[in-house]
C-alpha positions as CSV (number, residue, x, y, z in Angstrom):
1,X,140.2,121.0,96.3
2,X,138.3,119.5,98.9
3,X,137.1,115.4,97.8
4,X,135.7,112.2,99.7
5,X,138.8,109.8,100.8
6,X,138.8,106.4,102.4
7,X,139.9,107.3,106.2
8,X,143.4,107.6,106.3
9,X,146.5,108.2,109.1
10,X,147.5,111.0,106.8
11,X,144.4,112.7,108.3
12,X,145.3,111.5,112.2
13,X,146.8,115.2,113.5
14,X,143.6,117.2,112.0
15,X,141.1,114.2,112.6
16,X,142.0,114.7,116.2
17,X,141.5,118.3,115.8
18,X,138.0,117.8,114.3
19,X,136.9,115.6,116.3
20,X,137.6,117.9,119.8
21,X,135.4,120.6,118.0
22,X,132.8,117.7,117.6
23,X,132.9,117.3,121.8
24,X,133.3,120.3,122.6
25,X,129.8,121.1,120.6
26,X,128.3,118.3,122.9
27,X,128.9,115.6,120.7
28,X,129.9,111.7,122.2
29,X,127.4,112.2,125.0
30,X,125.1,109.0,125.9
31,X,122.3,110.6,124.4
32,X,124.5,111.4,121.1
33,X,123.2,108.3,119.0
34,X,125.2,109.9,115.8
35,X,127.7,108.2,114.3
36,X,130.2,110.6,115.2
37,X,129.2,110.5,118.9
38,X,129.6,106.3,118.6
39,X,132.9,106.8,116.9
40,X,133.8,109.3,120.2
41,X,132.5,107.5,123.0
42,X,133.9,104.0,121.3
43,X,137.5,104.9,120.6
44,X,137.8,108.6,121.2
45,X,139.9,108.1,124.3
46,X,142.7,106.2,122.5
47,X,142.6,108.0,118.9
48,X,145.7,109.9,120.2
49,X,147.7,106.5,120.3
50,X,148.9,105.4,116.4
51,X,148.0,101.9,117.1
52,X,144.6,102.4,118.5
53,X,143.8,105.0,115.9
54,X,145.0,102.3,112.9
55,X,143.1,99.7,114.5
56,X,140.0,102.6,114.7
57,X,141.1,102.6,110.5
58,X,140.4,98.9,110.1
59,X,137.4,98.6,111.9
60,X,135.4,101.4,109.7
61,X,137.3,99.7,106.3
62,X,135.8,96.4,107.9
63,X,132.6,97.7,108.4
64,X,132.3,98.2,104.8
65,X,132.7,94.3,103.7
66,X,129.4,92.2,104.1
67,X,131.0,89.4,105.3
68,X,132.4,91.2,108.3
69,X,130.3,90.0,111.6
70,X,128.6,93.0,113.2
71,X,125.7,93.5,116.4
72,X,122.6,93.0,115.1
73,X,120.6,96.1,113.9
74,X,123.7,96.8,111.9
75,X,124.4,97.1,108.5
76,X,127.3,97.1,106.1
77,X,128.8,100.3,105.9
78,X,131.4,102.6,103.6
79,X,132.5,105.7,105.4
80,X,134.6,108.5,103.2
81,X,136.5,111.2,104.8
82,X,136.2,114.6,103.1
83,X,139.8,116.4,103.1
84,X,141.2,119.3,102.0
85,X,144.8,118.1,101.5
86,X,145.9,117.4,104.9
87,X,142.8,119.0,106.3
88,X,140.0,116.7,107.4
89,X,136.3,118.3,106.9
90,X,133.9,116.2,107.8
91,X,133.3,112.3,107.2
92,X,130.1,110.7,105.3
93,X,128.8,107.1,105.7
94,X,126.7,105.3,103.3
95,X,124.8,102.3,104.8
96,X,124.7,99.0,101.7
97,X,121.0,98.2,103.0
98,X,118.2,99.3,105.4
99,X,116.7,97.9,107.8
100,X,113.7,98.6,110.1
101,X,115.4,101.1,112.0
102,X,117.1,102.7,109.5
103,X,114.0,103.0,107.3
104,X,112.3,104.6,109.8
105,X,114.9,107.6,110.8
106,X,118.5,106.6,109.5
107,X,118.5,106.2,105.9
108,X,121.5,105.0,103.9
109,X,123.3,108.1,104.0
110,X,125.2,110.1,107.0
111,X,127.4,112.9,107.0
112,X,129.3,115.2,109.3
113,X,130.7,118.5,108.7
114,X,133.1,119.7,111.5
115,X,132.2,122.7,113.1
116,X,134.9,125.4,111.7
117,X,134.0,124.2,108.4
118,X,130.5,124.8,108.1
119,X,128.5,126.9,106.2
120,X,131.0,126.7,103.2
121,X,129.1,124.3,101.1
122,X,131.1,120.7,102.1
123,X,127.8,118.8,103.0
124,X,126.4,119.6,99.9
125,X,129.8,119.0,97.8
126,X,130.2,115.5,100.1
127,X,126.6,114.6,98.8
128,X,126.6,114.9,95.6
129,X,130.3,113.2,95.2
130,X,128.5,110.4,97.7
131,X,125.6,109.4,95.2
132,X,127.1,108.1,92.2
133,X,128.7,105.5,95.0
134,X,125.7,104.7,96.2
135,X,124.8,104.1,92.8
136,X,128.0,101.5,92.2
137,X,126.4,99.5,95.7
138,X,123.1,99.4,93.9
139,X,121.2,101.9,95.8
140,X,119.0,104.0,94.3
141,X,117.4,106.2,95.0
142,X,119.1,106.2,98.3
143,X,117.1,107.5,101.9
144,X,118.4,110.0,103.7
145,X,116.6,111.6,106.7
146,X,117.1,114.7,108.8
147,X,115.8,116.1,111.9
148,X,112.7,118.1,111.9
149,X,114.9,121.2,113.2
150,X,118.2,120.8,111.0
151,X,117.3,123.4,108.7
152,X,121.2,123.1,106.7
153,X,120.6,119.7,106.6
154,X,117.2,119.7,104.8
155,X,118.7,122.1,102.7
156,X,121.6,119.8,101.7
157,X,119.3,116.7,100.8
158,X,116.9,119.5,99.3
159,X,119.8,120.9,96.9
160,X,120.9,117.4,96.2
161,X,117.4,116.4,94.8
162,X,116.2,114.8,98.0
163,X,111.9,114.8,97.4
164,X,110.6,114.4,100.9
165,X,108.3,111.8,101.3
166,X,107.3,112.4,105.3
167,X,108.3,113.1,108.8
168,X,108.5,109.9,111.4
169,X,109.9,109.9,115.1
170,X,111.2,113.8,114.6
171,X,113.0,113.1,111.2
172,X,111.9,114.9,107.6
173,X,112.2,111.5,105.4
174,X,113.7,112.2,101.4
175,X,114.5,110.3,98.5
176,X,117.8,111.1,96.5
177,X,118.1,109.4,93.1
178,X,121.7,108.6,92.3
179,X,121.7,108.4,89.2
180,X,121.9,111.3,86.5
């Protein structure tokens, strides 16, 4: 049964996998300003080597600790892998705070669903499992945004009691309580 999972070098072989369907969709161009398409222009070229894929691993479980230094404009961060066993589906980050930016269009929460698993319910089934940890970092309700076009997506923050609050720069804005 498919469940959220700190990133691990179990996942490395079908990671990989995911992550060339992810490119070869488009994603990790300069004009990609996803996560994903960070994570691909960033370290995408090395994730093949173990070392440079564990040191890939410590960098996101970093991200997650406050005290961690980051650019400005960023926030902490707690990414989740959703696997399948040995099978990596899609990943889901869930930002501590927000700040102007991320108010605006980002929100707190960010998922991926790779491209031969779509349309099978994982977004939804990574959201859900994702609130009640929002909930544990004191968020709530939590933001979470979508483009004005990504029909699944709305659908996901829809099903997962997102109430849309408005549309800014091109992104359909929702609140998702996480608790109850």
């Amino acid at each position: 049964m498919p469940e959220l999972t700190p990133p691990s070098v179990l996942l490395h072989r079908s990671f990989l996998d995911a992550m060339a369907e992810f490119a070869a969709e488009g994603r990790g161009g300069a004009s990609d300003d996803s996560m994903v398409g960070a994570e691909i222009r960033g370290f995408g070229a090395g994730w093949h080597d173990p070392a440079v894929f564990a040191r890939y691993l410590a960098t996101l479980e970093a991200a997650a600790r406050p005290e961690t230094p980051r650019p400005d404009g960023r926030v902490a961060c707690t990414t989740y892998w959703y696997a399948d066993g040995p099978t990596y589906l899609g990943r889901l980050a869930i930002r501590h705070t927000l700040n102007g930016p991320l108010l605006e269009w980002g929100g707190h929460i960010g998922y991926d669903v790779r491209p031969s698993a779509r349309r099978r319910g994982h977004a939804t089934a990574m959201l859900r499992e994702a609130l009640p940890l929002a909930r544990a970092l004191g968020i709530d309700p939590a933001l979470l945004t979508c483009d004005v076009e990504n029909t699944p997506s709305r659908k996901v923050i829809e099903a997962c009691g997102g109430v849309y609050e408005d549309t800014r720069v091109g992104k359909r804005r929702y609140w998702v309580p996480t608790s109850g």
